[in-house]
LUMLO-272310 format. One line per field, with one value per residue (C-alpha): residue in three letters; chain; x, y, z. Coordinates in steps of 0.05 Angstrom, whole numbers, always signed. Layout:
! residues N
residuo: ala | ...
cadena: A | ...
xx: X | ...
yy: Y | ...
zz: Z | ...
END
This chain:
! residues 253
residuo: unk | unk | unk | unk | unk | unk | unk | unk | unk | unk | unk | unk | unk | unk | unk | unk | unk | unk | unk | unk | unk | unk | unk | unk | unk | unk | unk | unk | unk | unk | unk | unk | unk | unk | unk | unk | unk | unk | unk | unk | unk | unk | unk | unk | unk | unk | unk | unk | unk | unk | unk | unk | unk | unk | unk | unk | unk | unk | unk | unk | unk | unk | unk | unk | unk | unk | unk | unk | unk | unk | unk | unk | unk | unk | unk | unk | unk | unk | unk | unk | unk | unk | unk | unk | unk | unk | unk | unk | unk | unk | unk | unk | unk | unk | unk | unk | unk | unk | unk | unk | unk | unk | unk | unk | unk | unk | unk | unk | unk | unk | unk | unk | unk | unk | unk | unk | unk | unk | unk | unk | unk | unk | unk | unk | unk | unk | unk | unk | unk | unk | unk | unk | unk | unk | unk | unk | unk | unk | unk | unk | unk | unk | unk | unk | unk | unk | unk | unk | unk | unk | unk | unk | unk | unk | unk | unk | unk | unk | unk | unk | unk | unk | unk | unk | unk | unk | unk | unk | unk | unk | unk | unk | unk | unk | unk | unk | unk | unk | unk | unk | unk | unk | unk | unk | unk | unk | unk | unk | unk | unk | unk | unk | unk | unk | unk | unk | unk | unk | unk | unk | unk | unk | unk | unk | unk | unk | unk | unk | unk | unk | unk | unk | unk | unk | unk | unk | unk | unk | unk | unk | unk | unk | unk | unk | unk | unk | unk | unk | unk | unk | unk | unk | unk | unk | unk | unk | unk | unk | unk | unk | unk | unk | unk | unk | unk | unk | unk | unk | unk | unk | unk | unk | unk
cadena: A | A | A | A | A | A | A | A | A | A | A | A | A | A | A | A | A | A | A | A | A | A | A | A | A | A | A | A | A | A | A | A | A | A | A | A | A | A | A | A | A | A | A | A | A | A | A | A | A | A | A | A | A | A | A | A | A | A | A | A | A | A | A | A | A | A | A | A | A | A | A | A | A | A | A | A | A | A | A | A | A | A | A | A | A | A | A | A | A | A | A | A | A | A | A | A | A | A | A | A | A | A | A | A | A | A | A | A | A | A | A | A | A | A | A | A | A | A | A | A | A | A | A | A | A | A | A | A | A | A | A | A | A | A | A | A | A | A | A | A | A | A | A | A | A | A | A | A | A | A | A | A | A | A | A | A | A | A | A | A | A | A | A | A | A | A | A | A | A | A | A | A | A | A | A | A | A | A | A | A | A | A | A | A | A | A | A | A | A | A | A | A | A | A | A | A | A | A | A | A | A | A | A | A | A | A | A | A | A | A | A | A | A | A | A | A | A | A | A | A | A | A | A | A | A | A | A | A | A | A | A | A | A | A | A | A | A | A | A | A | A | A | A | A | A | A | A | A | A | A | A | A | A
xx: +147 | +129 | +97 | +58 | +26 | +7 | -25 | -86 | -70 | -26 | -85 | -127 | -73 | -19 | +42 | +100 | +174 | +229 | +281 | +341 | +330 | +371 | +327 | +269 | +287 | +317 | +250 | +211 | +262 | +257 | +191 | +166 | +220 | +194 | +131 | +156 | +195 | +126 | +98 | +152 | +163 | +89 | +87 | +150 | +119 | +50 | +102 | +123 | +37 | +25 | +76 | +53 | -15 | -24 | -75 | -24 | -92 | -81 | -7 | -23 | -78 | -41 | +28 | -20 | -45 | +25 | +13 | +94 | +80 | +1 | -38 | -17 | +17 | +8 | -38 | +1 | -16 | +30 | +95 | +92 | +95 | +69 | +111 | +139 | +158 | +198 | +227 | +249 | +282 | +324 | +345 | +354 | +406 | +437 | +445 | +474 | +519 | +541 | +563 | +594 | +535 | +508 | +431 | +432 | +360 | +329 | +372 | +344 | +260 | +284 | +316 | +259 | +201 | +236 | +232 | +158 | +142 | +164 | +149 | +69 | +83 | +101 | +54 | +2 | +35 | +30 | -45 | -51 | -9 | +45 | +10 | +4 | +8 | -59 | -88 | -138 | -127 | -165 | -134 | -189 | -145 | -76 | -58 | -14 | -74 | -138 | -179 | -119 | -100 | -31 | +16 | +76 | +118 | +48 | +64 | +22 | +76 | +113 | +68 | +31 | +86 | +108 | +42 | +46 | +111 | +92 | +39 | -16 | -75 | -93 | -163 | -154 | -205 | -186 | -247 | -190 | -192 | -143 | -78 | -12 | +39 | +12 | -13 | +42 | +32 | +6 | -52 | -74 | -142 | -176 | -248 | -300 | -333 | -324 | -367 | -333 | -261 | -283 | -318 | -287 | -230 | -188 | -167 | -183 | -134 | -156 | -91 | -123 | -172 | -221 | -294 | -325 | -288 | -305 | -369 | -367 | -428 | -381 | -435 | -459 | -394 | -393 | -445 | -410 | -344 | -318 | -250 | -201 | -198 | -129 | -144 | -89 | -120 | -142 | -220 | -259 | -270 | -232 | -276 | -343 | -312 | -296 | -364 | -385 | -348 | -301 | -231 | -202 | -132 | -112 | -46 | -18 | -77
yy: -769 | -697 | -706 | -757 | -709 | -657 | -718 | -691 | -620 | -642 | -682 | -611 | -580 | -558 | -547 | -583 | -595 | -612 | -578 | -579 | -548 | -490 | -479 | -475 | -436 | -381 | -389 | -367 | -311 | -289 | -296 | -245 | -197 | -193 | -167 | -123 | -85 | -75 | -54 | -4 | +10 | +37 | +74 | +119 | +129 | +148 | +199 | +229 | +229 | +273 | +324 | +315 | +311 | +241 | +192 | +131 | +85 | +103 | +81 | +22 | +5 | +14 | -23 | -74 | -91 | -121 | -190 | -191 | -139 | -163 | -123 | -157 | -112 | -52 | -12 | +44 | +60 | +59 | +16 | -65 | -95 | -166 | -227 | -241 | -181 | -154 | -213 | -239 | -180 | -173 | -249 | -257 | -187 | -223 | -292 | -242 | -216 | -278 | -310 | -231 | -221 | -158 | -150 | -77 | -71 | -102 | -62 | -1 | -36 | -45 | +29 | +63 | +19 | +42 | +116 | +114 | +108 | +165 | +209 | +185 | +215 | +280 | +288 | +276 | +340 | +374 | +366 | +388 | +465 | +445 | +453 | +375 | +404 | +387 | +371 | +306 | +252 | +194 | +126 | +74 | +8 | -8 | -81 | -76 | -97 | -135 | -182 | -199 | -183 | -176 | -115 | -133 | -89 | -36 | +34 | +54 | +25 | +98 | +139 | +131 | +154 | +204 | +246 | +229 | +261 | +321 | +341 | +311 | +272 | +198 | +155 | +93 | +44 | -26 | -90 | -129 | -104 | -61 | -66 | -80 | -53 | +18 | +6 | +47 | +113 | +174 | +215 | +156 | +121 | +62 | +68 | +0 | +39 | +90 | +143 | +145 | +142 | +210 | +239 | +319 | +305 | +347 | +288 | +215 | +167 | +110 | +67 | -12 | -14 | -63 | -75 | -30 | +29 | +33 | +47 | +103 | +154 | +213 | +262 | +237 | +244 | +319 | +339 | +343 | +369 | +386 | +352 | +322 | +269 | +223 | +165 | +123 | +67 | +106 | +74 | +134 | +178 | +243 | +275 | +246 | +271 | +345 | +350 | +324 | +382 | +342 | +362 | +298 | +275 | +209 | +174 | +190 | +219
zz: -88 | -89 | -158 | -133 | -83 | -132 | -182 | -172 | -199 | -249 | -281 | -280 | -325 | -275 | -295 | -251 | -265 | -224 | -195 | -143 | -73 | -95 | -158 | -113 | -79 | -124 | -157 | -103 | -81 | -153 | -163 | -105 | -115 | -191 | -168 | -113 | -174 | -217 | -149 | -138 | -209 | -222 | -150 | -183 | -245 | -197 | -174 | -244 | -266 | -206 | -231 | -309 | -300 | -334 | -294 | -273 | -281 | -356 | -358 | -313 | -368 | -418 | -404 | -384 | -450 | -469 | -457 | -445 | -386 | -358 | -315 | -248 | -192 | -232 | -180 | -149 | -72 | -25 | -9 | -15 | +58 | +83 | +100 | +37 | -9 | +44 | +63 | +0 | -34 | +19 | +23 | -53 | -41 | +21 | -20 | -81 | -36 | -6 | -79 | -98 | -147 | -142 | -159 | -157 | -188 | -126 | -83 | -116 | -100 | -26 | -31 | -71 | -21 | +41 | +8 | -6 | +65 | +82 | +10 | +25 | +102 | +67 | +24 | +86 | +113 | +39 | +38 | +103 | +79 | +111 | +180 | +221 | +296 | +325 | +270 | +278 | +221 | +216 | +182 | +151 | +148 | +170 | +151 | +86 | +47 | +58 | +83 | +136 | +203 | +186 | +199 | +178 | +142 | +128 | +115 | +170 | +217 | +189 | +175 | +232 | +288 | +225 | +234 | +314 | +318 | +279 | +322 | +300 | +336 | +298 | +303 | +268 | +241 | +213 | +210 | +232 | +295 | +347 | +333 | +396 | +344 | +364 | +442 | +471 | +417 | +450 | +422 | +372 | +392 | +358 | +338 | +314 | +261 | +213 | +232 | +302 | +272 | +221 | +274 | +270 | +235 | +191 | +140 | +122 | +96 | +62 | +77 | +61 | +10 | +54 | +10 | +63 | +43 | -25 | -14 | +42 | +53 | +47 | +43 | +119 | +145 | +111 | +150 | +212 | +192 | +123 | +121 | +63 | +35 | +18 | -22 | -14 | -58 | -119 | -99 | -128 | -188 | -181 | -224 | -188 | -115 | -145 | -174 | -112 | -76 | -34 | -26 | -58 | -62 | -93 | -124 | -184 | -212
END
């Protein structure tokens, strides 16, 4: 049996109970599309901070003390993507649909996700006054998070030809290597390294927060051209960059 498989875990202090195939698999659907609404529900309220002038890494802290909330999923950055968020909001909605249920709050995730996308895109052009054409942008990460190769669903699959179509000229720079989702986009180049990818640029989004990005040498790349900074990720102190003198943008902060 499939207990039998797990015997070993279960003896560590796993919990297992049984279920039909249908409870499964609701469990799973509803499961993901939980956390995709504390993803997307913290990424609006990153939106009202910014116009308030609260720090969303104190309401993230905060709501995350209630043991009935946690602190999981509560990092606002840019829209959930991946294999399985995705995915599974929309095929719990389908399966809702199919029985005439209605789960209108994870319509609203898929809605408000899909939004983000684009709302992050705009506020790229926002930072920049309002002025993209020709402007040279460099991207550190694209993968929707990680330690992974995987572009499914990543926000730089829109904001990426966003910026392209608005004038502007991309470098890119993921660890995970080149990527064929953007092979056939015009004035975007791939760099291996950081320092090649920032090379005279006018702005630097931190889209993936890999480890090497959290520690980057800011004041090196300075010296060549004094450009912005959009830190997608929230992986610095805002008031360590000011007092450092870089112009510093972050989420929700």
């Amino acid at each position: 049996t499939l207990e039998s498989l797990y015997d070993p875990l279960i003896k560590k202090g796993a919990e297992f109970f049984s279920t039909n195939r249908r409870g499964a698999e609701l469990i799973k659907y509803a499961s993901n599309a939980f956390l995709a609404t504390k993803i997307s529900y913290i990424n609006e309220l990153a939106n009202l901070c910014e116009k308030t002038g609260v720090n969303i890494e104190d309401v993230s802290l905060g709501i995350g003390l209630d043991k009935r909330i946690g602190s999981r999923f509560l990092r606002a950055g840019p829209a959930f993507g991946g294999s399985c968020f995705p995915k599974d909001t929309k095929a719990i909605t389908v399966t809702g649909d199919l029985f005439k249920t209605d789960l209108s709050i994870i319509k609203s995730v898929i809605k408000s996700n899909e939004k983000r996308r684009i709302l992050l895109s705009k506020r790229v052009k926002k930072i920049l006054s309002n002025k993209i054409k020709n402007k040279k942008i460099a991207f550190l990460g694209v993968t929707f998070k990680p330690n992974t190769d995987d572009m499914r669903q990543s926000s730089s699959l829109v904001m990426i030809p966003f910026l392209l179509k608005k004038g502007a000229k991309i470098n890119y720079y993921d660890p995970s290597g080149e990527k064929k989702e953007f092979s056939k986009l015009k004035n975007l180049s791939f760099y291996n390294n950081v320092n090649a990818a920032c090379k005279n640029v006018d702005l630097v989004i931190i889209h993936t927060e890999w480890e090497e990005f959290k520690a980057l040498d800011f004041k090196k790349l300075y010296r060549k051209k004094k450009f912005k900074i959009y830190d997608m990720r929230n992986l610095y102190s805002v008031e360590l960059m000011k007092k450092k003198g870089f112009n510093y943008y972050s989420i929700g902060r």
